[in-house]
C-alpha positions in Angstrom: 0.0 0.0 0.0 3.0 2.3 1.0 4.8 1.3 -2.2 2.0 1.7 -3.9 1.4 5.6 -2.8 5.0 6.8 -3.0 5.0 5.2 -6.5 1.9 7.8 -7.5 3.2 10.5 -5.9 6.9 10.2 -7.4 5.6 9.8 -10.5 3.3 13.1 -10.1 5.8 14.8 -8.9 8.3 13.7 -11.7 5.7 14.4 -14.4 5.2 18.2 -12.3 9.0 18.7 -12.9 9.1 17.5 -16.7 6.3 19.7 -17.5 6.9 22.7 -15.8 5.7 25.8 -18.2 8.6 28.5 -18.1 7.8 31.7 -16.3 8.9 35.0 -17.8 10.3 37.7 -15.3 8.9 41.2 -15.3 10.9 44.2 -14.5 10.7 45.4 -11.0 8.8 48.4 -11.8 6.0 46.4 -13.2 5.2 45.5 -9.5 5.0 49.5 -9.2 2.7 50.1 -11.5 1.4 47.4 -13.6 -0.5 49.5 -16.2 2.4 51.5 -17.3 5.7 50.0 -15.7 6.3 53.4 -14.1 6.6 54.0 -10.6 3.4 55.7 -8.7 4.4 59.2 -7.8 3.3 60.3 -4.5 -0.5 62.0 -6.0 -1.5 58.6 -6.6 -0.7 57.1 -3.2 -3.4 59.3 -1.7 -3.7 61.8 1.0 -3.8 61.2 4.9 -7.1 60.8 4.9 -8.1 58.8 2.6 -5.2 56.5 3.9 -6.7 56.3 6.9 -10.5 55.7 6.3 -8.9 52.5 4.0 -7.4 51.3 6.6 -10.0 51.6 9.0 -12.6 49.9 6.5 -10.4 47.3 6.0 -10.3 46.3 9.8 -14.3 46.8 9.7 -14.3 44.9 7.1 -12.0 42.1 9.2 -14.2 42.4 11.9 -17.5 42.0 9.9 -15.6 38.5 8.7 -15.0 37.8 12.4 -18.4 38.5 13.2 -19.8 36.1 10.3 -17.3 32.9 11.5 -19.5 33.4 15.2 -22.7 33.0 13.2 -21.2 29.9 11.3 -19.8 28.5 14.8 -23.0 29.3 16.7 -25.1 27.5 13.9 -23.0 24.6 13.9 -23.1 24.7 18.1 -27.2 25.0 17.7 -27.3 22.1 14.9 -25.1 19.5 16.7 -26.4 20.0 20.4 -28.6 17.0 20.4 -31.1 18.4 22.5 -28.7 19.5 24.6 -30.4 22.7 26.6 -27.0 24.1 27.7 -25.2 24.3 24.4 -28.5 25.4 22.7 -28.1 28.5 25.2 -24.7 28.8 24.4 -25.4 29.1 20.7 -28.0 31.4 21.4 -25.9 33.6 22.8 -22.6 34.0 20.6 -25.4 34.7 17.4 -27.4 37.4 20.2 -23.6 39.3 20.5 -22.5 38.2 17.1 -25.6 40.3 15.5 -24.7 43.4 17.9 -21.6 43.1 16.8 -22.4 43.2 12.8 -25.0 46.4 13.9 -21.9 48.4 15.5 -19.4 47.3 12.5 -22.5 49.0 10.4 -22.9 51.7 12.6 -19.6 52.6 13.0 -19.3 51.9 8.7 -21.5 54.5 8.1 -20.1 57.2 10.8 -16.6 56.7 9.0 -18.4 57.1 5.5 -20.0 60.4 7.0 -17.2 62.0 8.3 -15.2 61.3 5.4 -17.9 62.4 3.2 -18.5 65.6 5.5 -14.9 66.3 5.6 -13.7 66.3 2.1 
């Protein structure tokens, strides 16, 4: 059985090696700017601002991922209790702050959007 494994993966990985498609290098200022090749001058990196409401939507948006994982884990808590009273509770109440916490990612969402929006 063993034998029989490392036989199909050596010859995968043999076959891998003999048919490997060859990969063409790009400059290092197509990483830059992959449109042009040219290297982003500081206009297009954005001001403070706008630097700093991307970075907090992207740790709302993090959170609001977080937040959807407690929903998964408290459906699969609710759907394999069994009957079980105690973890039914439980699951009840990671998707009772799991839902608070997707209404104060939203909230706060939309206060960023405004102040950014109000501020220019």
């Amino acid at each position: 059985m063993i034998k029989k494994i490392t036989t199909t993966v050596g010859s995968a990985m043999t076959a891998a090696v003999l048919f490997v498609n060859s990969a063409y290098a790009q400059s290092a200022a197509f990483f830059d700017n992959p449109q042009t090749g040219a290297a982003p001058n500081a206009a297009a990196q954005g001001t403070l601002g706008q630097n700093v409401t991307s970075i907090i939507n992207f740790f709302l948006g993090l959170l609001g991922l977080v937040a959807v994982a407690f929903l998964i884990y408290a459906g699969v808590l609710m759907v394999t209790a069994g009957g079980n009273d105690e973890q039914i509770g439980k699951a009840k109440k990671v998707i009772t702050f799991a839902v608070i916490g997707i209404v104060i990612i939203l909230l706060s969402y939309t206060i960023v959007t405004f102040v950014t929006s109000t501020l220019g």
